[in-house]
N, C-alpha and C positions, 0 to 999 in steps of 0.2 A: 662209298656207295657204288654197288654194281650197276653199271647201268648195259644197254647192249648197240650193239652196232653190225653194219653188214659191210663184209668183205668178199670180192668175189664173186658177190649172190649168197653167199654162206652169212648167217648170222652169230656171232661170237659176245661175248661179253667181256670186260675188264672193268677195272676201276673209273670212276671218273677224277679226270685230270691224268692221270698213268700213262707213259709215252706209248704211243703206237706203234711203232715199230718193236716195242719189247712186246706187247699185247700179241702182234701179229705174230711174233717166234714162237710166244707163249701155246700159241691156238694151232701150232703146225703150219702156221702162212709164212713159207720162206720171201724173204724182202732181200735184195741184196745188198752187202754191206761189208763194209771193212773194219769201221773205227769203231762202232759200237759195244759197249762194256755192260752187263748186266749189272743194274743198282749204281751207276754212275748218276749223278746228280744236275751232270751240266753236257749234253751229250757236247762229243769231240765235232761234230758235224765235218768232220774235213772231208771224207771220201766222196761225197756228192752221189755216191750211189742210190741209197734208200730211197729213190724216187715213189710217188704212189700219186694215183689222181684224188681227191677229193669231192665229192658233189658239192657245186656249190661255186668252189673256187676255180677259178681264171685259167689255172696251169698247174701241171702237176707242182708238189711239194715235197721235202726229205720229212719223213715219215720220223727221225728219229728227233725232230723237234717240233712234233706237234703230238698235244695232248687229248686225250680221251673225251668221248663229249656222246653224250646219247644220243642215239639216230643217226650218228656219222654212215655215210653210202662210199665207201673207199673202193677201187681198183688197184690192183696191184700190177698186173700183165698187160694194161692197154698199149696200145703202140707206140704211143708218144712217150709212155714212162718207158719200155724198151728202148727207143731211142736215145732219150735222155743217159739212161743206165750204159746204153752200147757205148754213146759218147764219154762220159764218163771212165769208161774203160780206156778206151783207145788213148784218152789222154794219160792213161797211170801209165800205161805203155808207151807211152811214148820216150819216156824218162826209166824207161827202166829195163835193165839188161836181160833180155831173152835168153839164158844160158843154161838152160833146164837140167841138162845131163849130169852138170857137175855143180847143181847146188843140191843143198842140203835137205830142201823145201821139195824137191823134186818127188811127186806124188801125194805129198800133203800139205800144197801150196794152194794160198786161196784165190791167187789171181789164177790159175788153173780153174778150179775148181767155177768160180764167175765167168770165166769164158767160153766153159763149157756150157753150162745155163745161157748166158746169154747170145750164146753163136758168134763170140769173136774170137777170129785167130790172132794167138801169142802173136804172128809174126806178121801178121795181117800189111803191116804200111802202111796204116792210113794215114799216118801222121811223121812228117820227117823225128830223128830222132834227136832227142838232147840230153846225153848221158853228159853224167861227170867226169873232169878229167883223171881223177883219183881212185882206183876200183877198191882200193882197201886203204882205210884210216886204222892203222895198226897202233896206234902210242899211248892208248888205255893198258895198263899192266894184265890184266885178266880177259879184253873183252879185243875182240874186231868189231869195225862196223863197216856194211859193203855200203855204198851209198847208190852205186845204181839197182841196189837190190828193192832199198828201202820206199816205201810206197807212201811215208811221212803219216801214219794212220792216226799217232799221237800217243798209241795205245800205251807203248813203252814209257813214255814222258811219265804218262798217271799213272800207272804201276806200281812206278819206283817212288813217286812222291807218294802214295799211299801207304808204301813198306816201311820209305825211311821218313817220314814227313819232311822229306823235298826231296825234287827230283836231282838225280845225280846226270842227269844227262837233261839236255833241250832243245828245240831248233834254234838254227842261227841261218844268218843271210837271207835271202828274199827270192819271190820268185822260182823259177828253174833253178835258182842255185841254191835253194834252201838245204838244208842237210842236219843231219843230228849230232849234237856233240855231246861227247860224254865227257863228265868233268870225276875226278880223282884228289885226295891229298897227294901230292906231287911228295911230300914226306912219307909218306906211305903210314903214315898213323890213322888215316879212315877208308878202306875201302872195305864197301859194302856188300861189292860184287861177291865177297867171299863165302858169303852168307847166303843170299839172296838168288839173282840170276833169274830173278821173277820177269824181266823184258825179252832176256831171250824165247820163255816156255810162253810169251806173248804173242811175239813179234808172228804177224800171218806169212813171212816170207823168209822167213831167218836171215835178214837183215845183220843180225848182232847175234856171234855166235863166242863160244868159249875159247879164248886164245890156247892154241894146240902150236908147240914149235915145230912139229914134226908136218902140216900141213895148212895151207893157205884156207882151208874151209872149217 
Protein backbone atom coordinates (compact mmCIF):
# COMPACT_ATOMS: atom_id res chain seq x y z
CA UNK A 1 0.00 0.00 0.00
CA UNK A 2 1.33 3.47 -1.01
CA UNK A 3 0.96 5.61 1.53
CA UNK A 4 2.98 9.29 1.65
CA UNK A 5 5.34 10.99 3.76
CA UNK A 6 7.42 14.45 4.05
CA UNK A 7 11.02 14.86 3.81
CA UNK A 8 12.54 18.06 3.99
CA UNK A 9 9.27 19.86 3.48
CA UNK A 10 9.09 17.74 0.25
CA UNK A 11 6.23 15.15 0.26
CA UNK A 12 7.24 11.64 -1.40
CA UNK A 13 5.63 8.48 -1.16
CA UNK A 14 6.71 4.70 -0.85
CA UNK A 15 5.39 1.62 0.36
CA UNK A 16 4.30 1.01 3.73
CA UNK A 17 6.64 -0.84 5.86
CA UNK A 18 9.52 -0.29 2.85
CA UNK A 19 12.89 0.93 4.61
CA UNK A 20 13.51 4.68 4.43
CA UNK A 21 16.53 5.18 3.68
CA UNK A 22 16.02 3.20 0.24
CA UNK A 23 12.58 5.31 -0.19
CA UNK A 24 14.69 8.45 0.38
CA UNK A 25 17.49 7.39 -2.55
CA UNK A 26 14.47 6.29 -4.36
CA UNK A 27 12.90 9.88 -4.39
CA UNK A 28 16.43 11.71 -5.09
CA UNK A 29 17.05 12.50 -1.10
CA UNK A 30 20.58 11.72 -0.68
CA UNK A 31 21.03 10.13 3.06
CA UNK A 32 24.53 9.44 3.72
CA UNK A 33 25.69 6.00 3.94
CA UNK A 34 28.24 3.26 3.52
CA UNK A 35 26.78 -0.37 4.08
CA UNK A 36 23.51 0.00 2.56
CA UNK A 37 22.58 -2.75 -0.42
CA UNK A 38 19.42 -2.24 -2.52
CA UNK A 39 16.90 -5.27 -1.75
CA UNK A 40 18.91 -6.41 1.32
CA UNK A 41 16.52 -7.81 3.68
CA UNK A 42 18.35 -7.38 7.10
CA UNK A 43 20.11 -3.89 6.57
CA UNK A 44 23.96 -4.21 7.67
CA UNK A 45 23.41 -1.05 9.99
CA UNK A 46 27.18 -0.76 10.71
CA UNK A 47 28.25 2.67 9.27
CA UNK A 48 26.19 4.69 11.59
CA UNK A 49 25.92 7.24 9.02
CA UNK A 50 22.10 7.22 7.79
CA UNK A 51 21.41 9.49 10.42
CA UNK A 52 17.82 11.42 9.92
CA UNK A 53 15.59 13.12 12.69
CA UNK A 54 12.16 11.87 12.88
CA UNK A 55 8.96 13.77 14.23
CA UNK A 56 8.00 12.61 16.99
CA UNK A 57 11.00 10.79 18.33
CA UNK A 58 13.64 11.74 21.17
CA UNK A 59 16.92 11.85 18.72
CA UNK A 60 17.80 11.31 15.53
CA UNK A 61 17.73 7.47 14.12
CA UNK A 62 19.60 5.33 11.13
CA UNK A 63 17.15 5.75 8.53
CA UNK A 64 18.14 2.37 7.16
CA UNK A 65 16.23 0.44 9.95
CA UNK A 66 13.25 2.06 10.18
CA UNK A 67 10.19 1.44 8.06
CA UNK A 68 7.79 3.26 6.17
CA UNK A 69 4.71 4.54 7.90
CA UNK A 70 2.12 7.24 6.55
CA UNK A 71 2.59 10.85 7.81
CA UNK A 72 6.07 10.25 8.69
CA UNK A 73 7.68 14.26 9.10
CA UNK A 74 11.63 13.13 8.47
CA UNK A 75 14.71 15.78 8.26
CA UNK A 76 17.48 14.76 6.83
CA UNK A 77 20.11 18.13 6.99
CA UNK A 78 19.14 19.21 10.67
CA UNK A 79 22.32 19.88 12.73
CA UNK A 80 22.25 17.35 15.02
CA UNK A 81 21.95 14.58 12.30
CA UNK A 82 24.98 16.57 10.59
CA UNK A 83 26.69 16.21 13.76
CA UNK A 84 25.99 12.79 14.37
CA UNK A 85 26.94 11.85 10.45
CA UNK A 86 30.26 14.39 10.97
CA UNK A 87 30.98 12.33 13.99
CA UNK A 88 30.43 9.19 12.46
CA UNK A 89 32.92 10.02 10.01
CA UNK A 90 35.72 11.20 11.95
CA UNK A 91 35.45 7.90 13.63
CA UNK A 92 35.82 5.71 10.09
CA UNK A 93 38.94 7.97 10.03
CA UNK A 94 40.30 7.51 12.44
CA UNK A 95 41.14 3.84 11.64
CA UNK A 96 41.74 4.41 8.41
CA UNK A 97 44.89 5.25 6.26
CA UNK A 98 44.65 8.60 4.46
CA UNK A 99 46.88 7.62 1.55
CA UNK A 100 44.76 8.86 -1.33
CA UNK A 101 47.46 9.27 -4.07
CA UNK A 102 48.42 5.88 -4.28
CA UNK A 103 45.23 3.96 -3.71
CA UNK A 104 43.18 2.70 -6.13
CA UNK A 105 39.83 4.33 -4.89
CA UNK A 106 41.49 7.61 -5.37
CA UNK A 107 38.54 9.73 -7.14
CA UNK A 108 35.84 7.20 -6.80
CA UNK A 109 36.15 6.74 -3.10
CA UNK A 110 33.17 7.15 -0.94
CA UNK A 111 34.88 8.33 2.11
CA UNK A 112 35.86 11.22 -0.35
CA UNK A 113 32.96 11.59 -1.66
CA UNK A 114 31.02 11.87 2.38
CA UNK A 115 33.57 14.29 3.34
CA UNK A 116 32.96 16.43 0.86
CA UNK A 117 29.12 16.50 1.60
CA UNK A 118 29.69 16.58 4.80
CA UNK A 119 32.61 19.30 5.31
CA UNK A 120 35.12 16.91 6.91
CA UNK A 121 38.71 16.85 6.26
CA UNK A 122 40.35 13.32 5.15
CA UNK A 123 43.09 14.48 7.46
CA UNK A 124 41.15 16.72 9.68
CA UNK A 125 42.73 15.03 13.42
CA UNK A 126 40.00 15.03 15.33
CA UNK A 127 40.61 11.88 16.41
CA UNK A 128 44.17 10.20 17.53
CA UNK A 129 44.71 7.58 15.07
CA UNK A 130 44.43 3.50 15.36
CA UNK A 131 45.72 1.92 12.22
CA UNK A 132 46.56 -1.66 11.90
CA UNK A 133 49.95 -2.93 12.39
CA UNK A 134 49.62 -5.01 9.16
CA UNK A 135 49.07 -2.74 5.83
CA UNK A 136 48.54 -5.67 3.54
CA UNK A 137 47.12 -9.41 4.51
CA UNK A 138 48.57 -10.92 1.10
CA UNK A 139 48.08 -15.10 1.73
CA UNK A 140 44.53 -15.35 -0.14
CA UNK A 141 45.96 -16.84 -3.57
CA UNK A 142 43.87 -14.44 -5.79
CA UNK A 143 42.96 -11.49 -3.55
CA UNK A 144 44.83 -8.73 -1.12
CA UNK A 145 43.05 -7.28 1.67
CA UNK A 146 44.36 -3.66 2.98
CA UNK A 147 42.94 -3.45 6.48
CA UNK A 148 43.60 0.28 7.11
CA UNK A 149 41.90 0.74 3.91
CA UNK A 150 38.86 -1.17 5.00
CA UNK A 151 35.82 0.81 6.59
CA UNK A 152 34.24 -2.82 7.79
CA UNK A 153 30.81 -1.80 5.72
CA UNK A 154 29.93 -5.68 5.67
CA UNK A 155 28.95 -5.04 2.08
CA UNK A 156 31.61 -7.70 0.81
CA UNK A 157 30.74 -10.41 3.62
CA UNK A 158 26.91 -10.48 1.91
CA UNK A 159 27.92 -10.30 -1.57
CA UNK A 160 29.91 -13.30 -1.53
CA UNK A 161 27.44 -15.21 0.77
CA UNK A 162 24.71 -14.25 -1.90
CA UNK A 163 26.95 -15.44 -4.95
CA UNK A 164 28.23 -18.54 -3.20
CA UNK A 165 25.61 -19.33 -0.44
CA UNK A 166 28.36 -18.58 2.24
CA UNK A 167 30.56 -16.09 2.62
CA UNK A 168 34.16 -16.86 1.83
CA UNK A 169 35.52 -14.16 3.79
CA UNK A 170 34.14 -12.46 7.53
CA UNK A 171 35.04 -10.30 10.44
CA UNK A 172 37.07 -11.54 12.99
CA UNK A 173 38.62 -9.94 16.39
CA UNK A 174 36.81 -7.26 18.17
CA UNK A 175 36.72 -3.65 18.55
CA UNK A 176 39.62 -1.40 16.82
CA UNK A 177 40.97 -4.71 15.91
CA UNK A 178 38.27 -6.02 14.01
CA UNK A 179 39.40 -6.90 10.40
CA UNK A 180 38.26 -9.08 7.44
CA UNK A 181 39.28 -12.51 6.68
CA UNK A 182 39.14 -14.26 3.63
CA UNK A 183 38.98 -17.86 3.94
CA UNK A 184 40.16 -20.38 0.62
CA UNK A 185 40.46 -24.39 0.11
CA UNK A 186 43.92 -24.19 1.24
CA UNK A 187 43.95 -27.47 -1.38
CA UNK A 188 43.08 -25.27 -4.01
CA UNK A 189 40.03 -27.44 -5.16
CA UNK A 190 37.45 -24.38 -4.30
CA UNK A 191 38.16 -20.96 -5.03
CA UNK A 192 35.58 -18.87 -6.02
CA UNK A 193 37.31 -15.81 -6.39
CA UNK A 194 38.01 -17.15 -9.91
CA UNK A 195 34.80 -16.70 -11.01
CA UNK A 196 33.37 -14.11 -8.95
CA UNK A 197 35.24 -11.07 -7.57
CA UNK A 198 31.88 -9.61 -6.76
CA UNK A 199 33.44 -7.94 -3.16
CA UNK A 200 36.11 -6.18 -4.87
CA UNK A 201 33.52 -4.29 -7.70
CA UNK A 202 31.66 -3.72 -3.94
CA UNK A 203 33.93 -2.79 -1.78
CA UNK A 204 33.33 1.53 -1.36
CA UNK A 205 37.26 1.93 -0.90
CA UNK A 206 39.08 -0.90 -2.65
CA UNK A 207 39.88 -2.53 0.33
CA UNK A 208 40.26 -5.94 -1.52
CA UNK A 209 41.81 -5.78 -4.75
CA UNK A 210 43.02 -8.52 -7.42
CA UNK A 211 46.35 -10.06 -6.49
CA UNK A 212 48.85 -8.43 -9.25
CA UNK A 213 52.74 -9.83 -8.54
CA UNK A 214 53.91 -6.98 -10.34
CA UNK A 215 52.43 -4.28 -7.72
CA UNK A 216 51.34 -3.88 -4.10
CA UNK A 217 47.90 -2.28 -5.27
Amino acid sequence: MKVSLTVDNRVIQGDAGQNLLQVCLENGIHIPNLCYLDGIKRPLASCRLCFVEIEGERSPVTSCTQSVMGGMVIRTDSVAVRQLQASALELLLSVHKVDCGHCPANKRCELQRLARVLKVGLKSGALDKHLKEREISDSHPRLNYYPNRCVLCGKCEYICRERNERPFLSFIKRGLDTVISLHWDEAGLEIPCDRCLACIDICPVKAITVKDRTSTL
